[in-house]
SETORVEX-845734 format. One record per residue (C-alpha): x negated, y negated, z. Coordinates in steps of 0.5 Angstrom, whole numbers, plus 500, padded with zeros to 3 digits. Layout:
% residues N
R     u     v     w
R     X     Y     Z
...
***
This chain:
% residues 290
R     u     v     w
R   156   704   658
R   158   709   661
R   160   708   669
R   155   711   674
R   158   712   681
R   154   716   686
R   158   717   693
R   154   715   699
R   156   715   706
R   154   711   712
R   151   715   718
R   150   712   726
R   144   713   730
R   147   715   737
R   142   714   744
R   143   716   750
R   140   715   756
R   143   718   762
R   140   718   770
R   141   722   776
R   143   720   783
R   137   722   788
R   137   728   791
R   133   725   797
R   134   717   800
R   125   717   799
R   125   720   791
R   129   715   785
R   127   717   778
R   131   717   773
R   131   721   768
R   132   719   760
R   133   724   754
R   129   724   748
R   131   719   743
R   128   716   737
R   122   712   737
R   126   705   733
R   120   701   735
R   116   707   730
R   122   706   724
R   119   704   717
R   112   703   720
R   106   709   717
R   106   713   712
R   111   717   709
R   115   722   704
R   121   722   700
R   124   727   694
R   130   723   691
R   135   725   685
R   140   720   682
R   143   718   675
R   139   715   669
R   144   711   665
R   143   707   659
R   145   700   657
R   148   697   651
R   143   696   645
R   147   692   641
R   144   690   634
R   139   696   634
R   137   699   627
R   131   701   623
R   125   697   620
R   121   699   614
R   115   698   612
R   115   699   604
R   109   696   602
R   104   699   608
R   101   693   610
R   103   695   617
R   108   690   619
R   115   693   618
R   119   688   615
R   121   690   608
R   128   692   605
R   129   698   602
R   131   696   595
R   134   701   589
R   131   701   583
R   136   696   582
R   134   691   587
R   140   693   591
R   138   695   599
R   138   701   599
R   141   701   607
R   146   697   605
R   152   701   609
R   148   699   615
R   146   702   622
R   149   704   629
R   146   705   636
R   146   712   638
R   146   718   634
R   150   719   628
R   154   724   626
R   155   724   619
R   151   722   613
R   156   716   613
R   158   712   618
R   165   714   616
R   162   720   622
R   160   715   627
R   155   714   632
R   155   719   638
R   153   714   644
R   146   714   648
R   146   719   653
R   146   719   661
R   143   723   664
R   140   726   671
R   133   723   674
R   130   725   679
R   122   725   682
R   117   724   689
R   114   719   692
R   109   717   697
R   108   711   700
R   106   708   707
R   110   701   711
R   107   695   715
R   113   694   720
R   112   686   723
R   117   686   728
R   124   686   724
R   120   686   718
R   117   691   712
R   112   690   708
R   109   697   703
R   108   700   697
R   108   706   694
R   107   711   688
R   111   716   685
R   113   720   679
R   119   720   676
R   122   725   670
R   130   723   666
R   134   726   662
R   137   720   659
R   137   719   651
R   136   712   647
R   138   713   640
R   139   709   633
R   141   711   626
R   141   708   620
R   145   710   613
R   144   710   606
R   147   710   601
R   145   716   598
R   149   717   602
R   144   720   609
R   143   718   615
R   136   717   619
R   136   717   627
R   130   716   631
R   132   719   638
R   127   718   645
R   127   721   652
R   123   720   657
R   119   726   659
R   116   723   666
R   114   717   669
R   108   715   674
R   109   708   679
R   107   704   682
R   111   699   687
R   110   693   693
R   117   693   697
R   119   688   702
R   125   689   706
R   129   687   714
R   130   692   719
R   135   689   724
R   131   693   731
R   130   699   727
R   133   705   725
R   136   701   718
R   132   698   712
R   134   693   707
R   129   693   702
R   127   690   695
R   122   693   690
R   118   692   683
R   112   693   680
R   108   697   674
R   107   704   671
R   106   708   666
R   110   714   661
R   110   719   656
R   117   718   652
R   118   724   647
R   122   722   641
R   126   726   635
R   127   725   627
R   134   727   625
R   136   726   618
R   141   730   613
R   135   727   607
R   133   734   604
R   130   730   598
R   124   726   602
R   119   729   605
R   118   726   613
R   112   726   617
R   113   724   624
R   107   719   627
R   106   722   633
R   102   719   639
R   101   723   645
R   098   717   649
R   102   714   655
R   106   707   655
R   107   702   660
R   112   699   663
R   115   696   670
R   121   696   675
R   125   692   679
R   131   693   684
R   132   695   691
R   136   699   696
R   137   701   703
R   135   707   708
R   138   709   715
R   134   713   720
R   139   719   720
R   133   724   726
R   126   721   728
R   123   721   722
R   128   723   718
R   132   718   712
R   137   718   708
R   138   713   703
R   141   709   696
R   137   705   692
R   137   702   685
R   132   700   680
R   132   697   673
R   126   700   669
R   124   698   662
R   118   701   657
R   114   698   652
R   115   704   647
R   113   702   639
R   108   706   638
R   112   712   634
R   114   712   627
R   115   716   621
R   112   716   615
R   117   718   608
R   114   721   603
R   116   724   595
R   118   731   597
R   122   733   591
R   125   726   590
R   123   722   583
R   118   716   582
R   125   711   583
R   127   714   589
R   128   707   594
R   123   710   599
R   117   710   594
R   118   705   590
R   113   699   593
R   107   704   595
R   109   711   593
R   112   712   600
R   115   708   607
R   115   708   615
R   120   707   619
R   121   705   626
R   126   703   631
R   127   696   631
R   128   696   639
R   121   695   642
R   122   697   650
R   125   704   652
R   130   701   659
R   135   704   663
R   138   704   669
R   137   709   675
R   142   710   681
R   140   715   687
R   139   718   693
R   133   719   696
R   131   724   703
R   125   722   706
R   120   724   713
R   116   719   716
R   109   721   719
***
């Protein structure tokens, strides 16, 4: 996995308070600049735009599964007329590169994140307590290849296209003016997924399905009051999608009756054998306080 490192500095809320001496002996009023409400940190509504890092973890061990046979239950080998598996030179997490796995695997690819939110706090003395919602969209990439040994290769590529959550988060103000936090909860995506496959003797059919997956996140983070409704902040969450809903369905093309792919039914789905879409988000968010 590549290392994410986001730069991050620390800011210092500055309070003064001056006084004048009396201009007369019977009239004493000091006399105080304006300053920040701390008292009003991190409780009301509240806006922020935030912009970071989706990185993706290492998916060891993915491949494709099949279903030869159509029973819907993809746990088929793909077999020769031989009975050799036909996928015998094996799979790779990423993208291939090659017909052969002699080519390699390009590696998953990070990628920027960035989204709004809104949400609203309930500060109880040093205490926070709130929920919020936001939308999210990534640029990451999560793919898997196999190889056969025709020889082709056969890739499966996701993205997500954009996220809507919904999150509690519970946190500590120590008098205001900063917040630690935590935060969890559930939501929905669109992913978008890609075929690739150097294969010019089947024919490929996508299964696309345009309805939305559920998911959830959990991390935390901190936020510092940098004007009187104004953050600055650093946050980290781990998001995780159910996303098994895409295949592709393999057909004759101009491939003969023997062909691995048609053998037990006259055609094959493929799908990813990794269920859940997940990464892992660094940002920076910038927020204004009602």
């Amino acid at each position: 996995m590549k290392t994410a490192r986001l730069l991050s500095s620390a800011i210092g809320l500055a309070v003064a308070v001056v006084a004048v001496p009396a201009m007369a002996q019977d009239d004493t009023a000091p006399i105080a600049v304006d300053t920040p409400a701390r008292d009003s940190h991190f409780d009301g509504p509240y806006v922020q735009a935030f912009g970071g890092l989706s990185t993706r973890g290492n998916d060891s061990g993915d491949g494709l599964r099949f279903d030869t046979d159509g029973d819907g239950r993809y746990d088929n080998t793909v077999n020769t007329a031989a009975g050799a598996n036909a996928f015998a030179p094996g799979f790779c997490n990423g993208r291939a590169l090659g017909s052969t796995p002699d080519g390699g695997c390009r590696s998953d690819k990070d990628g920027a994140e960035y989204g709004v939110r809104f949400g609203y706090d309930k500060r109880m003395g040093n205490f926070v307590l709130g929920g919020l919602v936001e939308g999210v969209k990534s640029e990451a990439k999560d793919a898997t290849s196999g190889f056969s040994s025709t020889p082709a290769s056969y890739v499966i590529q996701r993205q997500l296209d954009y996220g809507l959550n919904a999150r509690l988060r519970a946190g500590y103000t120590p008098g205001g003016g900063a917040l630690f936090y935590v935060t969890g909860g559930g939501g929905v995506a669109k992913i978008d997924h890609t075929f690739l496959t150097t294969n010019t003797a089947n024919s490929f059919d996508p299964q696309r399905n345009n309805k939305l997956v559920w998911g959830w996140q959990a991390g935390g983070g901190g936020e510092i009051m940098v004007a009187r409704n104004v953050s600055l902040g650093l946050e980290y969450l781990y998001n995780r999608y159910n996303d098994n809903k895409y295949s592709v369905e393999v057909g004759p093309g101009t491939a003969p009756a023997t062909n691995p792919f048609l053998i037990d039914s006259g055609s094959t789905s493929i799908k990813g054998s990794n269920k859940n879409f997940s990464y892992h988000s660094l940002r920076a968010t910038v927020g204004f306080q009602f």
